[in-house]
Kinemage of the C-alpha trace (Angstrom):
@kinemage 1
@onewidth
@group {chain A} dominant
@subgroup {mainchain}
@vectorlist {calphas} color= white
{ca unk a 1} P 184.431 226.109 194.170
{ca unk a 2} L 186.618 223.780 195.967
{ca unk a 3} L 187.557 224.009 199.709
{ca unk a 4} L 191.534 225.670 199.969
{ca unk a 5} L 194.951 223.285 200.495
{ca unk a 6} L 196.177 223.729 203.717
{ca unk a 7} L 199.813 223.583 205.278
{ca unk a 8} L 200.552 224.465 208.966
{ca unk a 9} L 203.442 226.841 209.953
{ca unk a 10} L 205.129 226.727 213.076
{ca unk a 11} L 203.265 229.629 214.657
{ca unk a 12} L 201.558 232.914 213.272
{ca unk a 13} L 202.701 234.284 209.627
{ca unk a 14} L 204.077 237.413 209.192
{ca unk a 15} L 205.027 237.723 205.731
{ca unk a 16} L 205.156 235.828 202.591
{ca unk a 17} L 206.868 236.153 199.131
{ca unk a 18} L 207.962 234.332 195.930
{ca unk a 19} L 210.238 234.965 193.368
{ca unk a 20} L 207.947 234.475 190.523
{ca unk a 21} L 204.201 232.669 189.453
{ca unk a 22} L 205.755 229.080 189.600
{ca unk a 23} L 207.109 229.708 193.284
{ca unk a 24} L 208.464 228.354 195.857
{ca unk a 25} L 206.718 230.521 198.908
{ca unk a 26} L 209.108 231.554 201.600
{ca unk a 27} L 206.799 232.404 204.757
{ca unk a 28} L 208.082 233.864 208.260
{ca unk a 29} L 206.268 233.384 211.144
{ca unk a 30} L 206.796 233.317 214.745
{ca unk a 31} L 208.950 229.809 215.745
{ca unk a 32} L 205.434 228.309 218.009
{ca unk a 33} L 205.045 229.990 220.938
{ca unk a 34} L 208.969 231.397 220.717
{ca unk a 35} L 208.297 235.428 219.996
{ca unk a 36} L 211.694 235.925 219.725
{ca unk a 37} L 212.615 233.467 216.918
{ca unk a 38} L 212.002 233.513 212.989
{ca unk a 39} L 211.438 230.706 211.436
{ca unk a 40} L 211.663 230.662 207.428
{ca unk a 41} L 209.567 228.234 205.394
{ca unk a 42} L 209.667 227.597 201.688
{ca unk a 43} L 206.510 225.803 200.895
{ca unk a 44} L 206.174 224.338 196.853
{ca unk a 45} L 202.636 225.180 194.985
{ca unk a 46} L 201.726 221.443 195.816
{ca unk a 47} L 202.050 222.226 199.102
{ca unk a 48} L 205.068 220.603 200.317
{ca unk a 49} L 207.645 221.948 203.016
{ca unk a 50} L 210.763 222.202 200.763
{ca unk a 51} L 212.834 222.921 204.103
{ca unk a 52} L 213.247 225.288 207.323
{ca unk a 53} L 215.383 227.355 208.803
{ca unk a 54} L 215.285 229.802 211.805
{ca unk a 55} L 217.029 232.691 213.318
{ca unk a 56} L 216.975 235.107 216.233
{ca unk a 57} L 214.560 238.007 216.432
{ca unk a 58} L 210.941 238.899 215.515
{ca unk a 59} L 210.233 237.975 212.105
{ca unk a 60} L 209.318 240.371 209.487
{ca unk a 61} L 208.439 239.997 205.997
{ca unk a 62} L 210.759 238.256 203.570
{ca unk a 63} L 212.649 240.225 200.537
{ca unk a 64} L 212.924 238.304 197.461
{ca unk a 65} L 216.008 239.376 195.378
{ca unk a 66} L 215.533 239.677 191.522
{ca unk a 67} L 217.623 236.204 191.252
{ca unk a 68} L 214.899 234.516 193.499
{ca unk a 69} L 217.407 234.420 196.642
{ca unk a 70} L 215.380 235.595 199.846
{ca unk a 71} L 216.478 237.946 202.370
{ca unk a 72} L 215.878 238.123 206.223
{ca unk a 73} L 216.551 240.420 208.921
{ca unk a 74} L 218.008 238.880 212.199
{ca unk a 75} L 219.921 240.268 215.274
{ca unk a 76} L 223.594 239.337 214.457
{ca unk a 77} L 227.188 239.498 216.332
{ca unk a 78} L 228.252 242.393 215.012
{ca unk a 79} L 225.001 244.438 214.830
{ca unk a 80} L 221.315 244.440 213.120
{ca unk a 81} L 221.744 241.929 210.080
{ca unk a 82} L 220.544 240.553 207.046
{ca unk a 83} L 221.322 237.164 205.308
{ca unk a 84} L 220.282 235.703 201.764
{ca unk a 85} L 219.751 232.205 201.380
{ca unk a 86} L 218.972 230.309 198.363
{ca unk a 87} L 216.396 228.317 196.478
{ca unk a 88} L 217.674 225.295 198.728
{ca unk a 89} L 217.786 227.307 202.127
{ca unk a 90} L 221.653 227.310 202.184
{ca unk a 91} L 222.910 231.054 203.230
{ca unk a 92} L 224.744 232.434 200.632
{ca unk a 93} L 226.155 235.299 202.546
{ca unk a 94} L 225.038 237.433 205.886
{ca unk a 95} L 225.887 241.364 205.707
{ca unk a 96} L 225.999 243.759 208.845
{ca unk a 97} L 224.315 246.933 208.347
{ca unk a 98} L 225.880 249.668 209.428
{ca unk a 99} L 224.604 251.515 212.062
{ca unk a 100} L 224.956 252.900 215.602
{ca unk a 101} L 224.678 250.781 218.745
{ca unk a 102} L 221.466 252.575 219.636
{ca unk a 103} L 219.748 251.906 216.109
{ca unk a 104} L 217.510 249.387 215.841
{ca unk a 105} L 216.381 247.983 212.343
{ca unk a 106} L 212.779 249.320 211.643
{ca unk a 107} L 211.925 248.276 207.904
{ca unk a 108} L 214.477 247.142 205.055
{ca unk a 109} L 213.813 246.905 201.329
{ca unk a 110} L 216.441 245.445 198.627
{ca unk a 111} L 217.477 248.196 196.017
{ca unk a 112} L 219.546 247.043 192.730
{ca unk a 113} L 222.796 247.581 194.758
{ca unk a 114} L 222.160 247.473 198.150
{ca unk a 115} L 219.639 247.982 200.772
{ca unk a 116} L 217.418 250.975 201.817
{ca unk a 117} L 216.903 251.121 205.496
{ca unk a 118} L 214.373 252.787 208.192
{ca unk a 119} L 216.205 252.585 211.535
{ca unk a 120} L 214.572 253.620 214.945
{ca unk a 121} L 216.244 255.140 217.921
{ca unk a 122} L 215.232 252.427 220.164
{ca unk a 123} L 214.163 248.626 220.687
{ca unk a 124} L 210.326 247.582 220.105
{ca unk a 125} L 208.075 250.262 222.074
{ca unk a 126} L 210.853 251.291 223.738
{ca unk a 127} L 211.972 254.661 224.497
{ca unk a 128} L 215.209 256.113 223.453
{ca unk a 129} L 217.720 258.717 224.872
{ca unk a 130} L 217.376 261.972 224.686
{ca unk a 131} L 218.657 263.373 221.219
{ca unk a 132} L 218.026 260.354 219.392
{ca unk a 133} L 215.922 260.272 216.470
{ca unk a 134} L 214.759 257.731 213.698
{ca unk a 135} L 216.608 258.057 209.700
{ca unk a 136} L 216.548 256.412 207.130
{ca unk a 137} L 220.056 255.007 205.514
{ca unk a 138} L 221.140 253.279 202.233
{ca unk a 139} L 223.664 250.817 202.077
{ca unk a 140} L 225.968 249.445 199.774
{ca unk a 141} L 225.719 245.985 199.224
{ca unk a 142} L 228.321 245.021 202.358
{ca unk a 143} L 226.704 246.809 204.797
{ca unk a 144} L 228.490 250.220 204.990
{ca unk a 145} L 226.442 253.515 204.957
{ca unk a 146} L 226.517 255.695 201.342
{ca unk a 147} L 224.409 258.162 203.148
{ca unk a 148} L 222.215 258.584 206.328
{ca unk a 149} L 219.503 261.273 207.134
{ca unk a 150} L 217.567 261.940 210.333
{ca unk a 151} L 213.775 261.701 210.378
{ca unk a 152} L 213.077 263.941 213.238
{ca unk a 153} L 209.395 263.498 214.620
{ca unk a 154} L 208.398 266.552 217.165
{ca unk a 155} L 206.044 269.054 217.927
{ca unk a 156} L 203.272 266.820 216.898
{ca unk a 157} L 200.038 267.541 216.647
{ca unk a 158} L 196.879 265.960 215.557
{ca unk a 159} L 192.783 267.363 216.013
{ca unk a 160} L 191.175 264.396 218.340
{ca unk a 161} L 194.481 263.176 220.236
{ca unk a 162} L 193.734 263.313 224.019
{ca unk a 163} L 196.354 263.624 227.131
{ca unk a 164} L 195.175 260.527 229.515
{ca unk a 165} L 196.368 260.285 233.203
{ca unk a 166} L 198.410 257.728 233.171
{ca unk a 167} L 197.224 256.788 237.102
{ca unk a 168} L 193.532 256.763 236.588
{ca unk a 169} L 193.443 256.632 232.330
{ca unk a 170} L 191.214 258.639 231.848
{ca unk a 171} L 191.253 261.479 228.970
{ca unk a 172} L 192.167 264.817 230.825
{ca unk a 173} L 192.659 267.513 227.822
{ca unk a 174} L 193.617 268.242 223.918
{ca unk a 175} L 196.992 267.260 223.868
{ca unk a 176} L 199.591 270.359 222.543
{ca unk a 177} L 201.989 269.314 220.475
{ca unk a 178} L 204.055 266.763 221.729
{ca unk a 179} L 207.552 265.190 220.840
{ca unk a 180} L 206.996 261.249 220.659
{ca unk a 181} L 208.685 259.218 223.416
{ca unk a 182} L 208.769 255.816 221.102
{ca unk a 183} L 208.845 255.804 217.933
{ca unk a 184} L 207.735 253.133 215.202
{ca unk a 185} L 207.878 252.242 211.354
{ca unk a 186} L 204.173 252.661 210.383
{ca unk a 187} L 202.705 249.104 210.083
{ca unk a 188} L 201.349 249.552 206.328
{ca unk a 189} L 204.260 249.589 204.068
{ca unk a 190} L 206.620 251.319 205.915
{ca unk a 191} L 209.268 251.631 203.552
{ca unk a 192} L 208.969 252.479 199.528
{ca unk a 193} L 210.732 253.080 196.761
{ca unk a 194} L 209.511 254.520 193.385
{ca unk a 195} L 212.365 255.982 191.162
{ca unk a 196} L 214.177 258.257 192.389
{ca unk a 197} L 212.167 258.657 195.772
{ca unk a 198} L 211.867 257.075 199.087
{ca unk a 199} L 208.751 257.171 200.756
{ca unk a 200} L 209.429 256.335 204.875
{ca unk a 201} L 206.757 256.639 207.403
{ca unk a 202} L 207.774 256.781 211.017
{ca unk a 203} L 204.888 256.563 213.848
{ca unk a 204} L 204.548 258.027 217.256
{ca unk a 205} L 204.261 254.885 219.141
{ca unk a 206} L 201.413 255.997 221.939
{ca unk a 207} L 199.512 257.612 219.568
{ca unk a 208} L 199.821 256.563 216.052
{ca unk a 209} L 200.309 259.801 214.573
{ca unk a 210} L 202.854 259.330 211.476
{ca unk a 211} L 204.822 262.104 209.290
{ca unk a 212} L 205.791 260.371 205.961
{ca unk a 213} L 209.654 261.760 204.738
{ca unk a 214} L 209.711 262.175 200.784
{ca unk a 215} L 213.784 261.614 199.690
{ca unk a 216} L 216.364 261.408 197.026
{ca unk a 217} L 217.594 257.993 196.523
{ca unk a 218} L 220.894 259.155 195.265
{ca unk a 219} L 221.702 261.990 198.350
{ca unk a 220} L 218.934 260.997 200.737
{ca unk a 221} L 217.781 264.586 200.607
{ca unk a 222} L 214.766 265.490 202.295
{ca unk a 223} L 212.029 266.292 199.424
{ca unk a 224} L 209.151 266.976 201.444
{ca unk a 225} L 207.289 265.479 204.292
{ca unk a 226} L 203.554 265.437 205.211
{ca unk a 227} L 201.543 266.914 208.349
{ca unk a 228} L 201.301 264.518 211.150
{ca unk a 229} L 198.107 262.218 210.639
{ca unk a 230} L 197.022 259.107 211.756
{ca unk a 231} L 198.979 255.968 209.414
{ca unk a 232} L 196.842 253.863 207.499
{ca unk a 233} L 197.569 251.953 204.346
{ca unk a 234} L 200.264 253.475 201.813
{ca unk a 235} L 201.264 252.238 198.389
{ca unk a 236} L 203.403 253.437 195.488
{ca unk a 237} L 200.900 255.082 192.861
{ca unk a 238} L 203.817 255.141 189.658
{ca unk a 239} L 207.251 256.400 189.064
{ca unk a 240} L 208.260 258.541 191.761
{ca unk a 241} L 204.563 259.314 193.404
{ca unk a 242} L 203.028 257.506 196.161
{ca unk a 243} L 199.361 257.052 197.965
{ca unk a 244} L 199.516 257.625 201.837
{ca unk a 245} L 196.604 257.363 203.388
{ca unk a 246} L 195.381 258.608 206.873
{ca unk a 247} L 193.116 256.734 208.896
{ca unk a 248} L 191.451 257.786 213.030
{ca unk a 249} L 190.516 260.356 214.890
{ca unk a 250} L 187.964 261.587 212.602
{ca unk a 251} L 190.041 261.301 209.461
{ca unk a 252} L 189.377 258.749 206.764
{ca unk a 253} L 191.310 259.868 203.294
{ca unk a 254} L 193.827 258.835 200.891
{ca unk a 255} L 196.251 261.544 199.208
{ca unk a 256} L 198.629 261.047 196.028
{ca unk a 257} L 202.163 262.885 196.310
{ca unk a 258} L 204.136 263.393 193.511
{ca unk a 259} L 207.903 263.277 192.894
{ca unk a 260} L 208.435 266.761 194.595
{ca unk a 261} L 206.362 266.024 197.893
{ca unk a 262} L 202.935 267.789 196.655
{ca unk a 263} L 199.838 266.750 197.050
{ca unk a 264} L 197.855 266.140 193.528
{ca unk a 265} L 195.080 264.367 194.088
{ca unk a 266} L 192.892 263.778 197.642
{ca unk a 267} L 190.275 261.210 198.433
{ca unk a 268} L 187.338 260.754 201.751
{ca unk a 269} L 188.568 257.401 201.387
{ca unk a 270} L 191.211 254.697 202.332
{ca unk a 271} L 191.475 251.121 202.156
{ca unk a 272} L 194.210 248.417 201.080
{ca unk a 273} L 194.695 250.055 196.848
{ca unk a 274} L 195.286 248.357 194.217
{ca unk a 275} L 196.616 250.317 191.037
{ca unk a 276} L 196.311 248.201 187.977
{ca unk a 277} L 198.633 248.950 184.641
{ca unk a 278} L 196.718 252.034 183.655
{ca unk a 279} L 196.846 253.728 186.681
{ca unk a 280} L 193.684 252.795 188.095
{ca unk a 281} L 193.096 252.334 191.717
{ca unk a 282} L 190.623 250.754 193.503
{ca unk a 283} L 189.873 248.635 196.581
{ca unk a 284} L 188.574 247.521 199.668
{ca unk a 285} L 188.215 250.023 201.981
{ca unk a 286} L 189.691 249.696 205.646
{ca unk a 287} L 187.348 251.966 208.328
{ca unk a 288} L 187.671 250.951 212.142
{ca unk a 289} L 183.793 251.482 212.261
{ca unk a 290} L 181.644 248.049 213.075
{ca unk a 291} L 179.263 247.401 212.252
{ca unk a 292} L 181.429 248.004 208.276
{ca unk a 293} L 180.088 251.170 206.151
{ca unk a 294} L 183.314 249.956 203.865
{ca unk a 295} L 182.893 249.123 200.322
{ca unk a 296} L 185.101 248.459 197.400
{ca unk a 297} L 185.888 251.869 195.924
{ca unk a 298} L 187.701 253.039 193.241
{ca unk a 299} L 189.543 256.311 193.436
{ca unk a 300} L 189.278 258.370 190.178
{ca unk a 301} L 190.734 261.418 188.992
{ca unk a 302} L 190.077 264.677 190.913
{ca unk a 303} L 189.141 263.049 194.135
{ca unk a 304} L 185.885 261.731 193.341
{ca unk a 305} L 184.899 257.825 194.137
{ca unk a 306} L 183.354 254.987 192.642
{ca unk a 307} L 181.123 253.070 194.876
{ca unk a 308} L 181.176 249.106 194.383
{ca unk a 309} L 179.874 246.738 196.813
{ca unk a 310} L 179.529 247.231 200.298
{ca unk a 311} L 181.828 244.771 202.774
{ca unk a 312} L 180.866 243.121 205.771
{ca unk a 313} L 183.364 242.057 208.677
{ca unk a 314} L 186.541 244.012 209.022
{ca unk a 315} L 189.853 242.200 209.145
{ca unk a 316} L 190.559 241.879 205.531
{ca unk a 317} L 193.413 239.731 203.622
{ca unk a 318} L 195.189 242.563 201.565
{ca unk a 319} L 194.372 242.004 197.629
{ca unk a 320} L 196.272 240.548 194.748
{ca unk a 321} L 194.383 241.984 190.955
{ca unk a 322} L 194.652 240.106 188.061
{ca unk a 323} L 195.301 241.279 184.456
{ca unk a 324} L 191.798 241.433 183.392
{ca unk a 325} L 191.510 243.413 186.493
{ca unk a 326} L 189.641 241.164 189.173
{ca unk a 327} L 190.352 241.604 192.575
{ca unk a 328} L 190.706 238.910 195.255
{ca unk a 329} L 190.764 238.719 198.849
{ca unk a 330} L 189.435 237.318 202.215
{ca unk a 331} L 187.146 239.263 204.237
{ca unk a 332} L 184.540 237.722 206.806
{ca unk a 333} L 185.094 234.639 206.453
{ca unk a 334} L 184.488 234.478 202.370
{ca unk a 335} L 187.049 234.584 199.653
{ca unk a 336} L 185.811 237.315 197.212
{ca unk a 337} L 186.283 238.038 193.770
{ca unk a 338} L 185.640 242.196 192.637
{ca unk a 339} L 185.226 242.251 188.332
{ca unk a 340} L 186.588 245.045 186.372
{ca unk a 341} L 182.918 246.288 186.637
{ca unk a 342} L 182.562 246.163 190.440
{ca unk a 343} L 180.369 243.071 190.735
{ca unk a 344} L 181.518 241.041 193.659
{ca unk a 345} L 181.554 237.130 193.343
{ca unk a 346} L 181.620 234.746 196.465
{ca unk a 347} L 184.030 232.176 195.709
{ca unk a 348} L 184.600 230.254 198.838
{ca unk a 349} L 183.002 230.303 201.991
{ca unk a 350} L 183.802 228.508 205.829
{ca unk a 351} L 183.192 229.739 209.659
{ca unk a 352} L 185.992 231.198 210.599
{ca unk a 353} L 187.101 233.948 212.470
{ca unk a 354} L 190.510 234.158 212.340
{ca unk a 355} L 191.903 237.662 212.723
{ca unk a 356} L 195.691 237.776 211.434
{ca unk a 357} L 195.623 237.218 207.945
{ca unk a 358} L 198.590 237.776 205.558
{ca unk a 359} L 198.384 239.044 201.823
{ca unk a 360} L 197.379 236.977 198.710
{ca unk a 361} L 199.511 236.162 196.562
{ca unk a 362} L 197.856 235.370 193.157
{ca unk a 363} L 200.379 232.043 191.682
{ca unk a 364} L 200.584 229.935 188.787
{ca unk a 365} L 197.454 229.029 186.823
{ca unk a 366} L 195.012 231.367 188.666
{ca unk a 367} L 196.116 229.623 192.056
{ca unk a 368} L 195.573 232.137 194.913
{ca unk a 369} L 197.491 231.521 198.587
{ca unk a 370} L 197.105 233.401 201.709
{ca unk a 371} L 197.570 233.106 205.691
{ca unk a 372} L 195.216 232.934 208.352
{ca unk a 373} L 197.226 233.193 211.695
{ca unk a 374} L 199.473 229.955 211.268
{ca unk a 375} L 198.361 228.495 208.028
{ca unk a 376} L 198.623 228.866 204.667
{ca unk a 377} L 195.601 228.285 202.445
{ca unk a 378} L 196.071 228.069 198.647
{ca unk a 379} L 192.320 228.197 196.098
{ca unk a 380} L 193.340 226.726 192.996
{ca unk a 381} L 190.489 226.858 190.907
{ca unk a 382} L 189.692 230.446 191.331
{ca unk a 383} L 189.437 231.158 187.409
{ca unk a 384} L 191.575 234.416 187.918
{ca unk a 385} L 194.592 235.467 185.306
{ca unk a 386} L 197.759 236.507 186.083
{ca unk a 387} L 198.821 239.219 188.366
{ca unk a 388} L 198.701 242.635 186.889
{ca unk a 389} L 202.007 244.070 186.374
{ca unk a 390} L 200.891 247.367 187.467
{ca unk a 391} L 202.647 249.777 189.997
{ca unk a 392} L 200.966 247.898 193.099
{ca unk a 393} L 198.844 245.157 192.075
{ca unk a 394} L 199.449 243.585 195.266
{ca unk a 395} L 200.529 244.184 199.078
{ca unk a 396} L 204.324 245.194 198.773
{ca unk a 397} L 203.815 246.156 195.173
{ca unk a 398} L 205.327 242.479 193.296
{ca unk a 399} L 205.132 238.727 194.487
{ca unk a 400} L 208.340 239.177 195.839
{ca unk a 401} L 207.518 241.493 198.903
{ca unk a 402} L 209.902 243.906 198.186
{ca unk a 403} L 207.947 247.015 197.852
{ca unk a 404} L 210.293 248.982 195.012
{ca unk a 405} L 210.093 250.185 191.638
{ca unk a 406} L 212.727 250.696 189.563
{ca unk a 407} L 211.189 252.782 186.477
C-alpha cells in the first residue's frame, strides 16, 4: 500500500467532520502556537485548502448540520456562541446561547431544532462559586433556553482515589466522599443523543471521577444517573440506550443502559466501540497499562468477549467500520485493518510517534483520513467499503461529528 497524502494545519487538530463521503473536511485546530484561537479549515479529498477562517477560544470539534453547513463554538459579545458557516466559509448566521454569566460552554451537539448543551459552572480547570453546579440545557434554534436542569456532582466517591498533601504530594489517606472543586465535560463523547434521551457526562476535574445524567429530550427530566466511576470512552449503543464505559483505579468495564437508566448488559472491557448495523460491537481496547495487554474485542450478548488480536503501543486513532464490517485505525505507528472475522491486516507502516491523533474518517471510494498532531493524512487505496450506517460506526457516531440519533 501506498504512503498517505499529507496537508499541514496551522497547529494541533482537534476535531474533524464532513457532511457526507464526497466531503469537503472542516478541521479545527489550535491557530500555531495561539491556544486561544480556532482556526477552521475545509480541506477537499484531493487535498486542497478550500479556505480558512478563525475565531476566539479553544477549538473543539466541528458540528456538521444535516444541510452540510458547519457549526463552531466561540466566545462572543453577548455570551458563549455558536456560528454556522457554509460550504464556502461565509457565516450564515451566529446565535448566543443562553445562559448565565457564570456558565461556561462545556460540549454542544446540533438537534433537528436547536442545540443541546452541557454547560459548566466555571472556566477551563477553574473553580466555581459556591452553589454553582454544571446542567445541561436545550435551546431553540436562536439561542433562548426551552428548558435547563442541574447536574449536581457531590459526595463522590470512588475505591482507589487517594487524598495527596498538596505541600509535599504525597498520598496521605482514602479519600471520603468529596464534592468536586472543578468540574469538566468527560473527554470521550461528552454529550449524546439517542431518541428521546440525553446521555451527559460531567467529570470531577482533580480526579476524573464522572457520573453520567440519563434525560428526557422533551422536559430534560432526570431519568437516571450512574455511580461515580472513572470516564473512559462512551458511545450510543441504538435508540435510546448508550455504552459508558469506566476506565482507572482498578476498573476496566463497559456497561449498556437502556432508555430508563438500567443497566442491561456489563463487560471487563473498554476500548473506543464500534457498533455496526446489527448491533454488534467490537473494538480496540483502550487500557493505561504499558507494556499493552489490549486487543480488539468484541462485546457479545450477556457480557461475555470475543478475543481478536492483541495491540501493541497505546495512543490509538479512534475507528471508522465499513459495511462489510472492517475496522480501521492507527495504532503504533501502523494503519490497521480488523476483518469481520478478527484477522488484523497491516496496511501502512512509518516511524512515528506522534501522540495526538484525531478520528478516521472513512471517505469516498474506500479513502480513509485522519490527524496526527497538526496534519492530516488521507490512505486512498485502503480497499475498504463504505461506512456502516450503524448506531456508531465511527467516533461521534456519523461523518459529521455530531454525535445524535434521531430514530
Amino acid at each position: 500500500m501506498s504512503g498517505p497524502r499529507t496537508v499541514a494545519m496551522p497547529g494541533q487538530v482537534r476535531g474533524l467532520a464532513a457532511p457526507d463521503a464526497t466531503g469537503p473536511l472542516f478541521v479545527t485546530s489550535y491557530d500555531g502556537p495561539d491556544l486561544s484561537t480556532t482556526a477552521l479549515t475545509a480541506v477537499g479529498l484531493d487535498g486542497t485548502v478550500l479556505w480558512r477562517r478563525e475565531f476566539d477560544g479553544r477549538p473543539g470539534p466541528p458540528r456538521v448540520g444535516d444541510g452540510g453547513s458547519v457549526w463552531v463554538a466561540h466566545p462572543g459579545s453577548g455570551g458563549q456562541a455558536v456560528s454556522e458557516l457554509d460550504a464556502d466559509g461565509a457565516v450564515l448566521r451566529s446565535i448566543t446561547l443562553e445562559h448565565a454569566p457564570h456558565e461556561h460552554l462545556g460540549a454542544f451537539v446540533l438537534l433537528p431544532d436547536g442545540i443541546c448543551a452541557a454547560w459548566l459552572p466555571a472556566a477551563r480547570r477553574g473553580a466555581g462559586e459556591a452553589g454553582r453546579t454544571a446542567g445541561v440545557a436545550r435551546h431553540d434554534e436562536n439561542g433562548a433556553r426551552r428548558w435547563s436542569t442541574p447536574a449536581v456532582l457531590d459526595h463522590l466517591s470512588h475505591p482507589g482515589v487517594v487524598e495527596v498533601n498538596a505541600a509535599n504530594g504525597r498520598q496521605v489517606r482514602p479519600m471520603k466522599p468529596w464534592t468536586p472543586r472543578s468540574i469538566e465535560v468527560s473527554h470521550q463523547e461528552p454529550l449524546l443523543v439517542s431518541g428521546n434521551r440525553i446521555a451527559a457526562t460531567f467529570a470531577d476535574g482533580g480526579s476524573g471521577i464522572a457520573v453520567t445524567f440519563f434525560l428526557d429530550v422533551a422536559t430534560g427530566h432526570v431519568i437516571a444517573t450512574t455511580r461515580p466511576g472513572p470516564s473512559a470512552h462512551n458511545a450510543i449503543a441504538g435508540p435510546g440506550e448508550f455504552l459508558i464505559g469506566s476506565q482507572g483505579y482498578g476498573v476496566f468495564s463497559t456497561a449498556r443502559y437502556d432508555p430508563s437508566g438500567i443497566v442491561t448488559d456489563e463487560w471487563p472491557s473498554n476500548g473506543m466501540v464500534l457498533v455496526d448495523r446489527h448491533g454488534h460491537i467490537r473494538g480496540p481496547e483502550s487500557e493505561n497499562v504499558l507494556p499493552s495487554r489490549s486487543r480488539f474485542r468484541g462485546l457479545n450478548p450477556g457480557g461475555t468477549l470475543r478475543d481478536g488480536p492483541a495491540l501493541s503501543g497505546y495512543y490509538t486513532a479512534y475507528p471508522a467500520l465499513d459495511r462489510d464490517g472492517t475496522a480501521i485505525f492507527w495504532r503504533d505507528g501502523r494503519l490497521l485493518a480488523v476483518d469481520a472475522d478478527f484477522e488484523v491486516h497491516e496496511l501502512f507502516a512509518m516511524n512515528d510517534d506522534r501522540r495526538v491523533m484525531s478520528r478516521v474518517l472513512l471517505l469516498d471510494q474506500g479513502q480513509a483520513v485522519f490527524a496526527l498532531h497538526d496534519e492530516l493524512l488521507a490512505f486512498s487505496d485502503t480497499g475498504l467499503g463504505p461506512l456502516d450506517v450503524g448506531a456508531w460506526p465511527c467516533a461521534h457516531g456519523n461523518l459529521r461529528g455530531n454525535p445524535v440519533m434521531y430514530r
